[in-house]
N, C-alpha and C positions, 0 to 999 in steps of 0.2 A: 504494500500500500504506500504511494506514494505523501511527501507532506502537502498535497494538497487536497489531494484527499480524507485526508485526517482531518486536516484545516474545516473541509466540507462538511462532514459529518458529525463536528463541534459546536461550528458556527456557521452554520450553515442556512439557518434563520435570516441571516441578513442581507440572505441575497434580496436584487429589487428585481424581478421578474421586468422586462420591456424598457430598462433601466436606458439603455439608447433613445426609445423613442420619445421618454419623459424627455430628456435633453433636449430631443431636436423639438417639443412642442412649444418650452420655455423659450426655447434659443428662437424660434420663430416670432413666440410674443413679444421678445425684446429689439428682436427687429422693427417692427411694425413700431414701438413705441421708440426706439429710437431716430427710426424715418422721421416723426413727425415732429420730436426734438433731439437732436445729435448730440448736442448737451447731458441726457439724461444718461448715455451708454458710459461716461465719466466716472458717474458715481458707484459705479458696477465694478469697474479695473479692479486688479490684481495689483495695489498697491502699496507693498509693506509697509511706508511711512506713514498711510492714515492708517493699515489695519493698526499698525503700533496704537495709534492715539484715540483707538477704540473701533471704528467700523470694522470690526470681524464679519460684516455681512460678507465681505467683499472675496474671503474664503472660497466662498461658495458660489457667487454670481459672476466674477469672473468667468465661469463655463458656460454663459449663456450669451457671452457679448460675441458677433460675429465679427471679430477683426481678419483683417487679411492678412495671411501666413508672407506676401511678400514685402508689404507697406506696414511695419508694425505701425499699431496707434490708427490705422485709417479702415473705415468700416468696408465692408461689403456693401459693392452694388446690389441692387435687387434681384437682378437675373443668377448672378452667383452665390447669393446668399441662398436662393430656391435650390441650385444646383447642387449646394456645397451641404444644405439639410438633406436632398433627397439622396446623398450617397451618403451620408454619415448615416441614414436610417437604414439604406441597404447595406453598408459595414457592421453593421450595427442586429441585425435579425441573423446575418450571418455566424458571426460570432457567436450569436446564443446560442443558434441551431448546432456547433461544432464543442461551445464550450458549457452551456448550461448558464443559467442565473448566475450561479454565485461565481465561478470562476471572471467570469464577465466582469462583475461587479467588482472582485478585489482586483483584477487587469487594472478597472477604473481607477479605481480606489489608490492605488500604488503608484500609475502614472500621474495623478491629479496633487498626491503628497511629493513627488518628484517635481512638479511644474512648482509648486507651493517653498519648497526649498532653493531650489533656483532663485525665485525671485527673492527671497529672504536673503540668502549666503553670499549670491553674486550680484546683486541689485538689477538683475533682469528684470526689464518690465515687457513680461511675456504674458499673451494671448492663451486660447486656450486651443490653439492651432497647432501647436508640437504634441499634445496628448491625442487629437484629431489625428493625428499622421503616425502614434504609436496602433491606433485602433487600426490604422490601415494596412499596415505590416502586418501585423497576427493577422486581417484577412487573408493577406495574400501568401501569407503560411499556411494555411486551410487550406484556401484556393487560389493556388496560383495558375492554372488553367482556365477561368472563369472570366470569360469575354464580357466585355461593355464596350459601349459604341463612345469611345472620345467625341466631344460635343453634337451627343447623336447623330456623327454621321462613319466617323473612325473606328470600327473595329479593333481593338486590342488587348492581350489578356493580362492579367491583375498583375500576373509576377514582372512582366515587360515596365508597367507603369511604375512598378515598385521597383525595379532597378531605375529608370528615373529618376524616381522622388530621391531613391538614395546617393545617388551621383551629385543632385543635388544641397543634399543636407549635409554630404560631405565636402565639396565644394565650399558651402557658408562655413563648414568647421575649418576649412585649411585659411580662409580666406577673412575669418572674420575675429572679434577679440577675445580677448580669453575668459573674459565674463559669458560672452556667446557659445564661445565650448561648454566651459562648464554648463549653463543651462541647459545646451542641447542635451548632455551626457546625462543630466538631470532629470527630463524631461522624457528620455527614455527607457529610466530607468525599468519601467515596469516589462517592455518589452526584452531588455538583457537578465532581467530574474525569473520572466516567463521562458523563454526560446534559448536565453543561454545557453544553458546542460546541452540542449539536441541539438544545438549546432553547433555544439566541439564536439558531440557525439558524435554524428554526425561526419564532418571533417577528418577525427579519428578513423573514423569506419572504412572513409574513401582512401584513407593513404594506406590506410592496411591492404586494402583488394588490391590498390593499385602493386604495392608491394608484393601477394602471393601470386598477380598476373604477371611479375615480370621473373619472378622463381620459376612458374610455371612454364613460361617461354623459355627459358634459359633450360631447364631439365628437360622440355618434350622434343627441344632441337635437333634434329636427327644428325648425328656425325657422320662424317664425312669419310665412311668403312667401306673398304673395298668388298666385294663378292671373290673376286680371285684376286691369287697373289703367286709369281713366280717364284718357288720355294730354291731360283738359281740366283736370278738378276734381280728379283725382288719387284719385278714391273705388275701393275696391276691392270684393271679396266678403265682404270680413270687418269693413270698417265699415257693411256693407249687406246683408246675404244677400238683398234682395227685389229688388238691383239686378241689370238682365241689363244684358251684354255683346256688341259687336259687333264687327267687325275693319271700318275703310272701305279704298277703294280704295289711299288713300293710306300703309297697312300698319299703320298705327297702331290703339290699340284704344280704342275711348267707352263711355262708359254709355250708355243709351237718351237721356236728357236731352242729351246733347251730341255725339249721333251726326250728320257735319254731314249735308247734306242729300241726299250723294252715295250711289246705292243701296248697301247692305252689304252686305258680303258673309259668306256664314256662318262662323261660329269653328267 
């Protein structure tokens, strides 16, 4: 039994059943309420220096504000806000259907205290866009063969976009400050406590195969053994292919040139 399982079976009460969808319904009300004042999505941030001076709301509602993973601090247009719920709802059923409630939930739970520490330790003022894109990776560890149509017309499968997204979140890590690393490393922590183990297992497993296929090659290699051999000149079929072969009496085998003179007998 694994510790997550045990984890499940303990505490296991706490899972929130549809826990993605609560998100995407909040995160859609705070759009709509932020379209009409832009102002109001401020109060919501992920801001250690007021949670310090008491708004601990801000914990929590940080995960509802639609900022944009490229323009920190700049909201979502309306088109990609709609986009950007209705794939966080479909990462989001999928993940249950492969992980169940609760595992979902503490995924959640671990990458939202990873986002929470980032901005605390390193004074990131981060979105809730790097734990969105943790949820996206464990999909596409489920299903990484699972077509969607890029801006409904692109066909492409999940693991294609997820080396993407990763080229580019690596990318911002080689290129951007060290406050920005850290967060990121932060920010996905949940996803290297979840998938970690299986992908040095994983990794392991491959260098090992690759290893007994190249034993195996090495051992199944056929040497390079003659059939005859001149038990005079020592010449074979393979430094001669025009040479024939004879066995004499005496059990030994000649080329023609050095067969003695005692009738042969046929090989």
């Amino acid at each position: 039994m694994t510790l997550l399982d045990k984890l499940e079976r303990r505490i296991g009460f706490l899972a929130v059943p549809g826990l993605i969808k609560i998100v995407v319904a909040f995160t859609a009300l705070v759009c709509v309420l932020g379209f009409l004042d832009p102002q109001f999505l401020s109060a919501l941030d992920l801001k250690p220096e007021l949670i310090k001076r008491g708004e601990i709301w801000r914990l929590l509602t940080y995960l509802f504000v639609p900022r944009s993973p490229v323009q920190p601090g700049a909201m979502l247009s309306p088109l990609w806000a709609v986009l950007a719920l209705w794939f966080l709802w479909f990462v989001g059923e999928g993940l249950e259907r492969a992980w169940g409630a609760f595992r979902l939930t503490l995924y959640f739970l671990v990458g939202m205290i990873g986002t929470t520490i980032a901005a605390f330790a390193f004074g990131a003022q981060f979105s809730n866009a790097m734990l969105a894109s943790s949820l996206f990776f464990a999909f596409a560890w489920f299903y990484p063969d699972e077509v969607i149509y890029v801006f409904f017309i692109l066909p492409m499968k999940i693991k294609w976009l997820a080396w993407i997204s990763a080229a580019l979140l690596i990318f911002g890590f080689v290129m951007g400050s060290n406050s920005y690393r850290m967060s990121l490393l932060a920010a996905f922590m949940n996803y290297f406590i979840f998938f970690g183990p299986e992908i040095f297992h994983q990794a392991r497993h491959r260098k090992e195969i690759s290893a007994r296929r190249k034993r195996f090659e090495v051992q199944s290699r056929p040497d390079a053994e003659p059939l005859h051999r001149c038990a005079t000149c020592g010449a074979t079929e393979l430094s001669d292919a025009n040479l024939e072969f004879r066995v004499s009496r005496d059990g030994e085998e000649y080329c023609m040139v050095h067969l003695p003179g005692a009738a042969p007998v046929a090989h």
